[in-house]
N, C-alpha and C positions, 0 to 999 in steps of 0.2 A: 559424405552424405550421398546417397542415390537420388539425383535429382528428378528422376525420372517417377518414385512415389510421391512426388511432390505434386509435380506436374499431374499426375492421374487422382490426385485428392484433391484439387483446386479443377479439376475438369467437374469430378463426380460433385462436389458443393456447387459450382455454379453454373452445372449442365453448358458446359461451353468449352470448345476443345483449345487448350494451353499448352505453346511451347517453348519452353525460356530461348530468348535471343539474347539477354542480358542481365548478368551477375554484377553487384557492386557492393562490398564491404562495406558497411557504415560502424557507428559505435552504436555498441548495443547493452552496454554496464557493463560491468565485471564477472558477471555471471556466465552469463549466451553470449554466444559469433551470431549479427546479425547480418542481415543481406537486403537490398531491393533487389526484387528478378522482377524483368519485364517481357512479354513477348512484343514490345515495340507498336501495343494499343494497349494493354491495361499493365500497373505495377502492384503490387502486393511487399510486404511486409514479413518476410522471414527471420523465424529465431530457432538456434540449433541449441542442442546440449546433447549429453552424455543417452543412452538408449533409455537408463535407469528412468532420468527424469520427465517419462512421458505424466503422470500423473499431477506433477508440479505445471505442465502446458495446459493440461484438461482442465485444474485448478486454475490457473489463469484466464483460460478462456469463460468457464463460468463464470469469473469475477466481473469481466468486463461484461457480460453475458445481464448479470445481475445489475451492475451499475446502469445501464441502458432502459431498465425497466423503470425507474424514477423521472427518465424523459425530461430531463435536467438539462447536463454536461456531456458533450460530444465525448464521442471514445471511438477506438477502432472499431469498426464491423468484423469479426472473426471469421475468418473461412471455414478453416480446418484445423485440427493439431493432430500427431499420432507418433507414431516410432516406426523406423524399420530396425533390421540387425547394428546400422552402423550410428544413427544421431534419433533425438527426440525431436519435434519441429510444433512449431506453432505458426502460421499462415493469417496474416489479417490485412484488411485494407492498407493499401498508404495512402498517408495523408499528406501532404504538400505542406513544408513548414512556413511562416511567414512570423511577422514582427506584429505584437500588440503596440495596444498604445492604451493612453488612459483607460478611454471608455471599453478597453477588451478587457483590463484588468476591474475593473467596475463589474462587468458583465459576470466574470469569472466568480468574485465576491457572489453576486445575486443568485449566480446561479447552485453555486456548492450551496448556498442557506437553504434552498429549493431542495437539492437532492438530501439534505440531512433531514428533511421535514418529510421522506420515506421512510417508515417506521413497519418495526416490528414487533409479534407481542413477548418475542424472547433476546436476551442476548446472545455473540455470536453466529453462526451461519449454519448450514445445512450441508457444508462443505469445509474441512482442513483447509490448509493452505500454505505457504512459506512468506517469510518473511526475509528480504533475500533470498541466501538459499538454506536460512535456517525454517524450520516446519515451524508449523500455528496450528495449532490447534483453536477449535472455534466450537466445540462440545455447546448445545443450547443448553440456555437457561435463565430464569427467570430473577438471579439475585447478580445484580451487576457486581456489586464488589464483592462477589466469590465468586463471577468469571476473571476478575480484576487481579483478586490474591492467587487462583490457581494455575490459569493457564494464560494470564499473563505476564508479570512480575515471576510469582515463585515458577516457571517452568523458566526462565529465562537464568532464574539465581541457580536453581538444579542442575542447569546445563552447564552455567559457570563452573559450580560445584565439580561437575565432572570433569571440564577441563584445567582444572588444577587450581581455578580462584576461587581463595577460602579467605581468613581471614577475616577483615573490616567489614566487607564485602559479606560475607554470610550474617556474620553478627549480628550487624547493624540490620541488615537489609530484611530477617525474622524479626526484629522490633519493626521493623515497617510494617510488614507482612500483619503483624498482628493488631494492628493499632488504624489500618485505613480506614476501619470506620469514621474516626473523626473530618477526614475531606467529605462527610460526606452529610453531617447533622441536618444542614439548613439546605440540602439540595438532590432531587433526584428526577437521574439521566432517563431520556427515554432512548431506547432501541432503536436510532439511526443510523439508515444505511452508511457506509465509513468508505470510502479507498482504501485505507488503513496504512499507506505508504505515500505519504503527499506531502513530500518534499519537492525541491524545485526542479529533480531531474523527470522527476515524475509528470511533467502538465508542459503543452506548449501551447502557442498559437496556432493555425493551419492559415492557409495563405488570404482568407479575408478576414483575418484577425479577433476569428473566433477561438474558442479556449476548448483543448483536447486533455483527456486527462487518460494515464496509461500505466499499464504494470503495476496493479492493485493488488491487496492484499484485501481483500475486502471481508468485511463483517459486519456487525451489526452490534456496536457499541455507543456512550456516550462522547457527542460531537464532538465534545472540545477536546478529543483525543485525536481529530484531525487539526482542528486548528493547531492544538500546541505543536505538532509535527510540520507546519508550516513556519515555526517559529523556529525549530532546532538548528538549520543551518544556513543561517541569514538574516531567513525571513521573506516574504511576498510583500507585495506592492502596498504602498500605504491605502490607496485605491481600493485594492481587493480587500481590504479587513475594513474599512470605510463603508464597503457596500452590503458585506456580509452581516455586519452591525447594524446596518440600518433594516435589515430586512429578516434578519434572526439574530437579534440579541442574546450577548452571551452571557450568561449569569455571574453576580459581583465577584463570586468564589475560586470565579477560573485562576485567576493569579498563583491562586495558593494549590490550585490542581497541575497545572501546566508542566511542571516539574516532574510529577507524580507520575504522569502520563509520558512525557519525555524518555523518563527512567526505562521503561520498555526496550526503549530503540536502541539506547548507549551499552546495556548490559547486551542487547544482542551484538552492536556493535565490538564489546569486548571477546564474545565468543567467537564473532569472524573474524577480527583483524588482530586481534590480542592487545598486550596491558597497556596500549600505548592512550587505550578507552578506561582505563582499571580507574586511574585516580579523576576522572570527571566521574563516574559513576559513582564512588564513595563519597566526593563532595554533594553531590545531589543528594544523593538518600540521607547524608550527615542535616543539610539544611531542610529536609522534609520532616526529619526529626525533632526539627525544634515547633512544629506544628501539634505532635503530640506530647509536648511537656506539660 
């Protein structure tokens, strides 16, 4: 990377002249090499990738761009993102990590019911996106479960499809495809704003034990497509489902959607890391299917 277009895009965004005195590696997922630079009075937040994936940082930075408009849930401030010949980069604040404690995971809860209670009159976004580094499509429109069956369930089986998982997996997963109407007789979602990626790598504290939330896949679908995703690999604070409950209840059907909406993330999950996600994904969609017998 040329740090030296770094340095001249974080001048030109915050009319202030920058010059790294200090580089430090941190983790930044599986995706991006990230870095803190500092010039030794302000730090900032760098993520590198491939030149290609300038588009997937612009997307990003919209997201969080987007999520700050609900004046909810802390997030990065965005400086810049762009490309030169050698890396793509995205530039945002840092934030100082620190330790919650109840009442942050309380707050947390209070606050995600607030940002889903930002509403849209369409589903999905005004902007694609990735989900890792697999693409989303987020096409508007106005019938949730045909954003539900098309672009996100059957693009994720299609992509399956094309990397070589067929079988159980296809079969089964076209009787899904065809039959979601039933989750959905006694209940309909409104167009909230979503992170669309809010697992627990995704959110921290910053150092006075407020709740940051980062690396969004954002769109504008039904909620409980975040929560169930807070559910997938662990799960969050008894706290934070405590507070969110109390202040935006989630309707009695979530149970039997939860899975539904999980399914998403496993079958991508299969596409990136392969079959080692195959047989949870077939057991999900097997036990969705006893929903519509």
């Amino acid at each position: 990377m040329n740090w030296n277009t770094i340095e001249q895009q974080i001048e030109d965004a915050t009319s202030t002249a920058f010059k790294t005195r200090s580089y430090k590696s941190i983790s930044g997922g599986s995706i991006n090499d990230a870095y803190v630079i500092s010039d030794e009075h302000r730090r900032y937040f760098v993520k590198l990738n491939t030149p290609h994936q300038e588009d997937m940082f612009a997307a990003e930075a919209q997201g969080l761009i987007e999520l700050g408009k609900a004046n909810a849930i802390k997030t990065p401030k965005v400086i810049c993102w762009g490309a030169d010949a050698s890396s793509s980069y995205i530039v945002m604040e840092f934030i100082e990590s620190g330790r919650g404690n109840a009442q942050s995971h309380r707050q947390f809860g209070k606050q995600l019911a607030e940002m889903h209670r930002f509403t849209s009159d369409q589903f999905g976004w005004c902007h694609d996106n990735t989900i890792g580094s697999t693409p989303q499509q987020n096409t508007q429109t106005h019938d949730w479960i045909k954003f539900l069956r098309e672009q996100r369930l059957g693009f994720q089986l299609d992509l399956a499809a094309s990397n070589g998982f067929g079988g159980h997996l296809q079969k089964d997963g076209e009787k899904l495809l065809d039959n979601l109407d039933v989750f959905f007789t006694d209940y309909t979602p409104q167009a909230s704003l979503l992170h669309g990626d809010l697992w627990s790598g995704n959110y921290s504290f910053d150092s006075d034990g407020q709740p940051v939330i980062f690396d969004p896949a954002v769109y504008y679908g039904d909620r409980e497509a975040d929560i169930a995703m807070t559910e997938l690999f662990g799960g969050f604070n008894t706290e934070f489902y405590a507070a969110y409950n109390d202040n935006h209840p989630l309707d009695e059907g979530y149970q039997s959607r939860k899975n539904l909406y999980n399914l998403y993330h496993i079958i991508n999950h299969v596409n990136l890391f392969g079959s080692g996600y195959l047989r949870q994904a077939e057991r999900m969609i097997s036990q969705l299917l006893t929903y519509t017998a």
